[in-house]
N, C-alpha and C positions, 0 to 999 in steps of 0.2 A: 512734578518733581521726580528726576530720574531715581527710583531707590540704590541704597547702597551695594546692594549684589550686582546688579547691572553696572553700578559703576565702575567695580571692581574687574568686573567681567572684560570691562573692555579698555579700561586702563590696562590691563595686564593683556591683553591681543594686541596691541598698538606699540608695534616696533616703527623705530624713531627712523631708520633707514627708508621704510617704506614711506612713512607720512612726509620723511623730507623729500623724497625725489618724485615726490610730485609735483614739485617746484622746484628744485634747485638739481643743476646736473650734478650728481658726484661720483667722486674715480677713487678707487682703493688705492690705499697709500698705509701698507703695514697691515697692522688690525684695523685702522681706522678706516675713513672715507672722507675727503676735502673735498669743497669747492665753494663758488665766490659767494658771498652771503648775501644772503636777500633782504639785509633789514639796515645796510650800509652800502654805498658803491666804492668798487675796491678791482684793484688791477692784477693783485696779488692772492691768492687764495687763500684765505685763513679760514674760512668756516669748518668745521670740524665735525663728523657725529663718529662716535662712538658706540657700533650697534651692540658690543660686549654689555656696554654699561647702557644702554639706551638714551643716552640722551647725546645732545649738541650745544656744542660751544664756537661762540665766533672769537678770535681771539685778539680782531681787529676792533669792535666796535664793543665786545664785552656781552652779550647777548648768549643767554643761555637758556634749556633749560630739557624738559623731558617731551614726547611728543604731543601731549595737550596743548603745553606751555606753547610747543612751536604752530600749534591751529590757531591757539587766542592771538597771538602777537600777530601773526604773518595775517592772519583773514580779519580782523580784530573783532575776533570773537569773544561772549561770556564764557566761562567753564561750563553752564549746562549746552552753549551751543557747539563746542568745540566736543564735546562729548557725544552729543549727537552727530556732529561731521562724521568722527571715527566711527559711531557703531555703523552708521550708512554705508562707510567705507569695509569695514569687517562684517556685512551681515550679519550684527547682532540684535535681534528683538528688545526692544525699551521696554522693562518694564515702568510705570510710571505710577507713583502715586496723586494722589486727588492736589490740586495746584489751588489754592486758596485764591480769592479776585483778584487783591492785590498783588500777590505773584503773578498771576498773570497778565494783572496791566502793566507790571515793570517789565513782564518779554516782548508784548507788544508796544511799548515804546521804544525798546531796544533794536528790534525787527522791522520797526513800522517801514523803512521806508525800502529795506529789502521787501515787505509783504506787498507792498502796493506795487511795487514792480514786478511782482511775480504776478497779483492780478489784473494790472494792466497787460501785460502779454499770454493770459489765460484769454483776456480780453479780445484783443488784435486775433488773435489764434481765429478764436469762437466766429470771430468777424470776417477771416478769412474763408474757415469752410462751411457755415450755417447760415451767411446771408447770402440774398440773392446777388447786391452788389458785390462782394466779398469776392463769390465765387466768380461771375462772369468778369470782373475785373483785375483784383490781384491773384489769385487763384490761376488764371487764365494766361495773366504775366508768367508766372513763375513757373509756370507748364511752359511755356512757349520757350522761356530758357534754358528747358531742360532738366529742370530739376524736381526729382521723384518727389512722392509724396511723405516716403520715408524721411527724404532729407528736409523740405520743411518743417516737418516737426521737430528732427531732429536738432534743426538749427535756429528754430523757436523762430519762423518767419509769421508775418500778420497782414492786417490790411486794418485800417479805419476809414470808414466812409465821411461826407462831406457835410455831414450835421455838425451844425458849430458847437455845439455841449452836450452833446451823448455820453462820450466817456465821464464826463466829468461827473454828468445827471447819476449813470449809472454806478461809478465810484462810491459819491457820497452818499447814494442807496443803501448802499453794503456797507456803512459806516466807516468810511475811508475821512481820513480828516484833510479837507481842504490844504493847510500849509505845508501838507506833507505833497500831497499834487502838486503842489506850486514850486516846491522844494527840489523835486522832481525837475521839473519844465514840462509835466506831463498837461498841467492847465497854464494857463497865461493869466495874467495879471488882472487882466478883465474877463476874468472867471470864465473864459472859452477854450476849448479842448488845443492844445499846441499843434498837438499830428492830425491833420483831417485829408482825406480825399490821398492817401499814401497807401504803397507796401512797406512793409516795418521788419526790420532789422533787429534782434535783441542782443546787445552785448555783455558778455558774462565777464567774472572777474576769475579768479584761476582755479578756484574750488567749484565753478558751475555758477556762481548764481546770477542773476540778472541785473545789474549793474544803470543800464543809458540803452537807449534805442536810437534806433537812425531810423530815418524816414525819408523814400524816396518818392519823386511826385509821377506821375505815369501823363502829364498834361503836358502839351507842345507848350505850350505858352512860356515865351521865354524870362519872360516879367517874374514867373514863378519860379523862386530858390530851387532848383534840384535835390538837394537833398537836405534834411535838414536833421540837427541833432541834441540827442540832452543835451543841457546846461551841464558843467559841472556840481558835484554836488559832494557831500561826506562820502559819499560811496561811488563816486568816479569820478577818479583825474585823467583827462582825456591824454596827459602828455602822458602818462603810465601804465597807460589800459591799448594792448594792439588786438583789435580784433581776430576771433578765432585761434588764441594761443591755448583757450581752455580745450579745446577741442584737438590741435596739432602737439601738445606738448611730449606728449610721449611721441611719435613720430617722430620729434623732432630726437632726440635724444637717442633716439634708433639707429636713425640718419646720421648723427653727429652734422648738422649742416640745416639753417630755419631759410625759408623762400620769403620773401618778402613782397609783395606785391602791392597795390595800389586801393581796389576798391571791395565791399562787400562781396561781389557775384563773382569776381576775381577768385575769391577765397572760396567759398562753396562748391561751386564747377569745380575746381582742382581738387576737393577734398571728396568730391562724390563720383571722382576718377583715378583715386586712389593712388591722387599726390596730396598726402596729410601733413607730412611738416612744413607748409605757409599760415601766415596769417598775412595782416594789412596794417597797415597805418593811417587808415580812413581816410585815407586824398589829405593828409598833410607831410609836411617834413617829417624824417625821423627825429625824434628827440633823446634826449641824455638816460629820462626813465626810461624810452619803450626799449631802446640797445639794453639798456640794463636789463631787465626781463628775457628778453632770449640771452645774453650771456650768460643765464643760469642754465641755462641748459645745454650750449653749444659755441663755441670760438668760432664758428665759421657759417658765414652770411652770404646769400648769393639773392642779389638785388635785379627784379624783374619787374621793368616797365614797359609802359608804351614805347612803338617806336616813333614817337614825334619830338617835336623840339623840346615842350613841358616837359614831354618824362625824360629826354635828356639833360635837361636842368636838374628836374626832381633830384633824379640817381645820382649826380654829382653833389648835391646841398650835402645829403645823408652821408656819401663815404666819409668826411674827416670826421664825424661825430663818431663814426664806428670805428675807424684806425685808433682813434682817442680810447679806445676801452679793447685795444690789445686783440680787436678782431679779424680774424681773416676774410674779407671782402671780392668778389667775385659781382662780376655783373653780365647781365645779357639783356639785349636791346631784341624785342619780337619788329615784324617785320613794321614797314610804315602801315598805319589803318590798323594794324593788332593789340587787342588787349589781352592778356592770360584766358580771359573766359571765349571768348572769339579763337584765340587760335588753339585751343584745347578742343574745342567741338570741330576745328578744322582738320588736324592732324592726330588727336585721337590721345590715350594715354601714351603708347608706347614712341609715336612719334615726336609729341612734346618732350616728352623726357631726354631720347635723343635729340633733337635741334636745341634743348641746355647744354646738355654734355658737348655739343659740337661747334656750341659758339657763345659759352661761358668766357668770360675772359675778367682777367687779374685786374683789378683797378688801376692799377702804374698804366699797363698798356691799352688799357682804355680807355683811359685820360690822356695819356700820348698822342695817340693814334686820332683821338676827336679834337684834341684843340689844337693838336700840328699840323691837320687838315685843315682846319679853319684859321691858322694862321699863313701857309702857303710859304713865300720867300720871303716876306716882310722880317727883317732884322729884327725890328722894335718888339713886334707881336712874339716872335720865337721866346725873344726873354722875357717878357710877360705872362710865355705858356710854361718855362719851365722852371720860373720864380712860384709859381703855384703847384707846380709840381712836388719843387721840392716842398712847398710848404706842407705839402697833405703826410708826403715822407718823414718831416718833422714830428707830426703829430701822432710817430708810431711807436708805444713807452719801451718796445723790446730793444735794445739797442743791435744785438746783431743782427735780426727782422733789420732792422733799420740799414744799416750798413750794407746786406743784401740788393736791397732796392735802388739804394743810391751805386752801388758797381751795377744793374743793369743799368738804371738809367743814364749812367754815363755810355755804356754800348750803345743802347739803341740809339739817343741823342749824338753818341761821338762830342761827346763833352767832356773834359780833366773831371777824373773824380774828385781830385783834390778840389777842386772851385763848388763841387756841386755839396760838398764835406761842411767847407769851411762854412756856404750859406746856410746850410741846416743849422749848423753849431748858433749862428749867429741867431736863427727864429729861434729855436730853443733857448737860449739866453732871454732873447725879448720875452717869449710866452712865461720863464721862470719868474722874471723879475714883475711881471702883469702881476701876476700871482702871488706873490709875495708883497705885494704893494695891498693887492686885494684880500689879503689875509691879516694884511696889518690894521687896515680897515676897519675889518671884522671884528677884529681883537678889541679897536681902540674902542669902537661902539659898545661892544660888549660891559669893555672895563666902566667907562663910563657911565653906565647902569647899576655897575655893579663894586662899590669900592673896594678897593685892594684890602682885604687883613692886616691885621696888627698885631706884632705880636703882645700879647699880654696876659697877666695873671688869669689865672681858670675861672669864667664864671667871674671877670671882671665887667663885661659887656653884653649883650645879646649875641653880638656876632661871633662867628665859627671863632672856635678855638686853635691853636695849634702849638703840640707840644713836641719839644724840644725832646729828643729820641736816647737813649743812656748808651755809652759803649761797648759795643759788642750787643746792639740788639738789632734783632733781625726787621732789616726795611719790611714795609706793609707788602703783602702780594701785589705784585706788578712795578715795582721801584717805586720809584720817585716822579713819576711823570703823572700826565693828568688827573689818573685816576687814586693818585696818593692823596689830594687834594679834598678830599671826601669824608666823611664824620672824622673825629679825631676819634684817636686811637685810645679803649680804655686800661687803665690801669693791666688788667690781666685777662687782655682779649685773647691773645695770641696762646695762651695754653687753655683758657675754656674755647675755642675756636678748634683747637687740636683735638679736645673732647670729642666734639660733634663732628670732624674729619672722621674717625676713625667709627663712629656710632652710623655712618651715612656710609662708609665704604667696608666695613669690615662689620657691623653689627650683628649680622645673621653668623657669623664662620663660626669655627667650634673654638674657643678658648681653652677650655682645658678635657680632656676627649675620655676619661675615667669618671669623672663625674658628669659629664655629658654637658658643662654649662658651654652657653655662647657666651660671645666677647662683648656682646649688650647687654647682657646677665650681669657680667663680672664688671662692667663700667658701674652698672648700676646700682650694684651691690657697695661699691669702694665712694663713689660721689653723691649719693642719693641725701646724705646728713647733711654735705655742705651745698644742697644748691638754694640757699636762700644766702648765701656768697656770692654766687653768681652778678656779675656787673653789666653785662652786655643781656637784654631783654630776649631777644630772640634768640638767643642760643640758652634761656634757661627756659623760653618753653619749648624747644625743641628738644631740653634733656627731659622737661615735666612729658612731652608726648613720648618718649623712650621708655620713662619709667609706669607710664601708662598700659602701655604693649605691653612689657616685659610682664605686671600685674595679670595683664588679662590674656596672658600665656601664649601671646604673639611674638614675634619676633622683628626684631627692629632692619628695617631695610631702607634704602636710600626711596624705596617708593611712597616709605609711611611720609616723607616729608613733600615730595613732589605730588602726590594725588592729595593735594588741599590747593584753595583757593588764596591762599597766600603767595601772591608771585615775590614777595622777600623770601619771603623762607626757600621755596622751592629754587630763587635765582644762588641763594649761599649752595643749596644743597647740590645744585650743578656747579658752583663755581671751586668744591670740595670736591669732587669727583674729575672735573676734568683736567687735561694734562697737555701742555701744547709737545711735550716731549715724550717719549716712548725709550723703552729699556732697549740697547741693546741686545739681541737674541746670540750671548756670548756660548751658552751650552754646546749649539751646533760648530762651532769651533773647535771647540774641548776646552773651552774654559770654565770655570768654578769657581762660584766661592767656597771658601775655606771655612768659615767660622761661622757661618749664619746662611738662613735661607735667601732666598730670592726676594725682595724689599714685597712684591706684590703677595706671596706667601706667609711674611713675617711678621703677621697680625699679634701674636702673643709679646713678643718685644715692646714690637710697635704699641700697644695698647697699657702695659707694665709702665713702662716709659714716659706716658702721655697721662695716666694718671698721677705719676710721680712727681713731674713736673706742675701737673696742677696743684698738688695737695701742696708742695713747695712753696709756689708764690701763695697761695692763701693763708700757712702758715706763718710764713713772712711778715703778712699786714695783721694777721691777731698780734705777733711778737710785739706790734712796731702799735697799735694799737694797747696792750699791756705795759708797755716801756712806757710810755706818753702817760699813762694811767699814775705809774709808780713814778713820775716826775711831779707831778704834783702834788704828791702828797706834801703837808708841811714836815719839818723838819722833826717835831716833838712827838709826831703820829707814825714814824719809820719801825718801830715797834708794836703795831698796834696789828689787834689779829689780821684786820682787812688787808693791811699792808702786806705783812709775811702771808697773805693766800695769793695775793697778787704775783707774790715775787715766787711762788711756787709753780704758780702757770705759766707765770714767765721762763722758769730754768725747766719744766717740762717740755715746751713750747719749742724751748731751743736746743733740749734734746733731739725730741722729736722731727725737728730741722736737720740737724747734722746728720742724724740717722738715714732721710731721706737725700740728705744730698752726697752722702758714702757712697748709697745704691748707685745713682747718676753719676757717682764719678765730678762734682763739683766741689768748686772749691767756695768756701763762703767767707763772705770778707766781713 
C-alpha cells in the first residue's frame, strides 16, 4: 500500500496537460487546450483540459476528471495502479507500506494477466539471447535484418523454440495459472504452448505495457501460417491496438503527420533509422478503432505499402475509413518487389524520406490516375471509376474539404462539377438515411429492453421518477437532452450543489482578508448546523470532508475531493469546475465592470449568495413542515401551550425568510 505522503506527493506533480498528451494530440485554444477525446469517437473536438484548474472534461461524451481519474479510465487502471503509472512517469520513489495477503491477491488478480505477459516476454527475451537455439536461430534472424541489439530489447523481440510445452511447463512453475495462459492464447486448449519454433513480436498498449504477441515462423514450409497472433482478450482488441504507436507517439505529434505501414519489421527498421512516427496495422485493413487512435494525435495520414497489386488494394480499403474521420490522407506506392524495411536498407534514411516527399501523392489523384489507367477508353469502366470516386469524396464530413476535391476532380476528369455535386449529394442523402434507419434500430432495441417511464406519484413504483419542474427554475445542467434523463432532481439539489460548487472552486481563497478566514471557513462556519438537512447524499459528505479539513486546519480544495477513490465524487467535482465557455478577455479592450469584480474573482459575492440561497429553501421546508404541524392541531387545542410555541416558530421562521430573501433581492409569494 502506497502511504499517504507518497500519495500526496505525486498527485500534486501530475499535471493533467502532461498525462493527457501522451495520448491525445492537443492545440491551445485560450487558456485551455482541445482535442478529439479518447474515450468516444468524435469529428468534432470537444475534449477539453484545463491545465489552470488541472483537470479535463469532454463535453461530447461527459467524461471528466483530474489526471489519476484520466490513467484509471483511459489504461483501465485501479487508483493504486494509476498512481504508480504517474510516480514512474515523475520519478518519484514509492514509498510503501506492508501489503496484507489479501491485498495482495486482489492486485495480482487485477494484474494477472498483464503479469503473465510481461513474463512470457521476459520469457521469449531469455530464450532469444541465452539459448543455444535462440541465439543461432532467431537471434541470428534479427541480426541479419539489421537490427541492433539495442533495438531488440528495446522493442521486447523473442524467440520460443520447438518444444511443444516449455513455456507452459515453465509458466505454471512460477505459479502462473493456467486459464489465465489460455486466456492469453499463450497455451492452447490441449495444454501445448501456442508460439513454438518463432521470433516473437511484443505488442504494447499506449502506456508500454505488453498487451498480444505475434509470432513469426522462420520455416519454408508453406503448409506453416506465417505468422501468427494473440487471440483477443480483456486487454487486447486487435481492431484498436496498431502496433508500435506506444513507441512512435510522440514523433508522431512532432511530425504532425503518422506513416502507416503494413508489417512488424516494417516498423522497427524505420524506427531504428530515425523515421519514428510509423506504426503498422499487422497485415490487416485499417479499422474505425486503429484511425481513431492516430487522430489523437495527428489529422494527417500518409499510407505506405508494397508496390504490388495486394498493397494496392490494401491502400485503397483503408482511405474511405480515414476520409470518414476528417483525415488528411496521402499515399505512396514503394517500387514493385519493395517493402518499407527492403527499401530503407536500399536507399538509406535520407534517401527514403526524400523518395516519400517526391512521390507522396493526395488520395483523389491516386485514385484517379490508378483506376483511370485501368480503365483506359472503356465508357462503361470511366463511370464506374469516377461513381467511386466521387463516392470516397462523399465520405469527407468537412464540407468545403469536400467541395475542394470535387472542383479538382471535375479538372482533372473534365467532368461538369455540377454532375459530380449533385452525385455526392445524392451518396450522402443514401449514407444519412442508412444511418438513421440504423439508429432507429438501435433505439427501438434499446426501448424494448427497457420500458418507457411513467409519469407518476413519487415513490409510487420502483421505477425512475420524474418530476414535473416549477416556473422559473433553472433546467438541470446540460438541458433537457440525454443527460437530463438521469436520477431525478431532489427537492433542494441545485442550492446544496451550489454549496459544493463554490467549496471545490473557491474553498482555499481568502473570504474575508482582516480576520484572515477562507471561504471554506466561512461556508463552514454558516452551514455546518444545517447539514443533516442536506437531501442529496454525496454532497453532504462532501460538506462532512469540508468540514473535516477545515477542523484539522486544512484547507478545502478541489483536490481534497478528486485524490479519493470515489470516481462520483471526483466526476461532480470535475463536472463543478469545468466550463465549455471561457470569459471574454474584455480588460485589454478597455472594458470594465462597473459595480463588481471579475465573476472568476468574485468569490465573497459568489459565496454570501450561495449560502443565502441555501439557508432560503431549507427554511422554506421547516416553515412548510411547521404550517402542516399547526394544521392539525384540533380545533379546542389552538390555545394550548404546544400550539402557541409552534405558531411562534412558525412567525420566526418566516421572519427569518423574509429577512433572507430582502438580502437576495426576492420576492416571496
Amino acid at each position: 500500500m502506497i502511504d499517504k505522503t507518497t500519495v500526496d506527493q505525486i498527485l500534486e506533480a501530475a499535471r493533467v496537460e502532461e498525462v493527457v498528451e501522451d495520448f491525445v494530440n492537443l492545440k491551445r485554444r485560450g487558456v485551455n487546450m482541445i482535442g478529439r477525446c479518447p474515450f468516444h469517437d468524435e469529428k468534432t473536438p470537444s475534449f477539453t483540459v484545463s491545465p489552470s484548474k488541472n483537470i479535463y472534461k469532454c463535453f461530447g461524451c461527459g467524461e471528466g476528471g483530474f489526471p489519476v481519474n484520466f490513467v484509471m479510465t483511459h489504461e483501465n487502471m485501479s487508483f493504486p495502479e494509476a498512481l504508480r503509472y504517474l510516480a514512474k512517469k515523475y520519478n518519484i520513489e514509492i514509498q510503501e507500506k506492508e501489503v496484507s495477503a489479501e491485498e495482495l491477491a486482489a492486485r495480482q488478480v487485477a494484474d494477472s494477466l498483464y503479469i503473465v505477459n510481461d513474463y512470457a516476454k521476459d520469457y521469449f527475451g531469455n530464450q532469444l539471447f541465452n539459448t543455444d537455439e535462440g541465439k543461432s536461430v532467431g537471434l541470428s534472424y534479427f541480426k541479419n535484418r539489421g537490427f541492433l541489439e539495442s533495438t531488440i530489447k528495446k522493442w521486447n523481440l523473442g524467440y520460443t523454440n520447438a518444444d511443444r510445452d516449455d513455456f507452459t511447463r515453465s509458466a505454471i512453475s512460477k505459479y502462473y495459472k493456467k486459464e489465465h495462459l489460455k486466456t492469453l492464447g499463450l497455451t492452447s486448449r490441449s495444454d501445448i504452448d501456442f508460439f513454438r519454433s518463432r521470433v516473437m513480436f511484443a505488442i504494447h498498449n499506449l502506456s508500454g505495457k505488453v498487451i498480444a504477441f505475434g509470432g513469426r515462423t522462420l520455416s519454408s514450409d508453406k503448409k506453416i501460417p506465417k505468422y501468427m497472433n494473440s487471440p483477443e482478450s480483456e486487454i487486447y482488441n486487435k481492431s484498436r491496438s496498431l502496433y508500435g504507436l506506444y513507441f512512435a507517439k510522440t514523433a508522431i505529434r512532432k511530425a504532425d503527420e503518422c506513416i502507416m505501414v503494413e508489417g512488424y519489421t516494417d516498423v522497427i527498421t524505420l524506427h531504428q533509422n530515425q523515421v519514428e512516427n510509423v506504426v503498422a496495422s499487422s497485415g490487416t485493413s485499417l479499422t474505425s478503432g486503429q484511425i481513431h487512435l492516430v487522430s489523437r494525435y495527428t489529422s494527417n495520414m500518409k499510407i505506405i505499402y508494397d508496390g504490388d497489386p495486394a498493397g494496392i488494394k490494401a491502400a485503397l480499403r483503408g482511405v474511405d475509413l480515414v476520409l470518414e474521420h476528417d483525415m488528411n490522407v496521402k499515399i505512396v506506392m514503394l517500387p514493385t518487389g519493395e517493402d518499407p524495411d527492403s527499401f530503407m536498407k536500399a536507399k538509406g534514411t535520407e534517401g527514403f524520406k526524400e523518395y516519400l516527399a517526391e512521390n507522396e501523392k493526395d488520395f483523389l489523384f491516386f485514385k484517379i490516375e490508378l483506376l483511370m489507367a485501368d480503365a483506359g477508353n472503356d465508357p462503361i469502366k470511366k463511370t464506374i471509376v469516377m461513381k467511386d470516386i466521387v463516392g470516397s469524396i462523399a465520405k469527407i464530413p468537412d464540407q468545403l474539404k469536400r467541395a475542394v476535391y470535387l472542383q479538382e476532380t471535375s479538372r482533372v476528369l473534365n467532368v461538369d462539377e455540377a454532375i459530380l455535386l449533385s452525385e455526392t449529394a445524392k451518396i450522402i442523402k443514401k449514407d444519412l438515411k442508412k444511418k438513421d434507419i440504423d439508429n432507429r434500430r438501435k433505439n427501438n432495441k434499446s426501448n424494448s429492453n427497457h420500458p418507457k417511464p411513467t409519469l407518476s406519484a413519487p415513490g409510487a413504483s420502483g421505477e425512475e421518477e420524474f418530476f414535473p419542474m416549477d416556473d422559473g427554475e433553472a433546467p438541470p445542467p446540460g438541458g433537457f437532452g440525454e443527460q437530463s434523463a438521469a436520477p431525478p432532481i431532489l427537492d433542494d439539489e441545485y442550492q446544496e450543489k451550489d454549496i459544493i460548487r463554490i467549496l471545490v472552486n473557491h474553498g482555499a481563497l481568502i473570504y474575508d482578508e482582516e480576520e484572515g478566514t477562507s471561504v471554506g471557513q466561512h461556508i463552514v462556519a454558516h452551514v455546518r448546523d444545517d447539514i443533516d438537512k442536506i437531501d442529496n447524499p454525496i454532497y453532504k459528505t462532501m460538506l462532512e470532508m469540508a468540514i473535516k479539513a477545515i477542523d484539522s486546519g486544512d484547507k478545502v480544495t478541489a483536490e481534497l475531493y478528486a485524490n479519493t477513490q470515489d470516481a462520483k465524487m471526483s466526476s461532480i467535482a470535475v463536472e463543478l469546475m469545468a466550463d465549455p465557455y471561457t470569459y471574454a478577455d474584455w480588460e485589454q479592450k478597455g472594458v470594465f465592470l462597473q459595480t463588481q469584480k471579475p465573476p472568476d474573482e468574485n468569490q465573497v459575492l459568489d459565496t454570501d449568495q450561495a449560502i443565502l440561497r441555501f439557508r432560503l429553501v431549507k427554511i422554506k421546508k421547516l416553515i412548510d413542515i411547521v404550517e402542516n404541524t399547526i394544521k392539525e392541531f384540533p380545533v379546542d387545542q389552538n390555545g394550548s401551550e404546544e400550539f402557541m410555541l409552534n405558531m411562534k416558530v412558525f412567525i420566526k421562521l418566516k421572519d427569518e425568510r423574509n429577512s433572507i430573501a430582502k438580502e437576495l433581492n426576492a420576492v416571496i409569494f
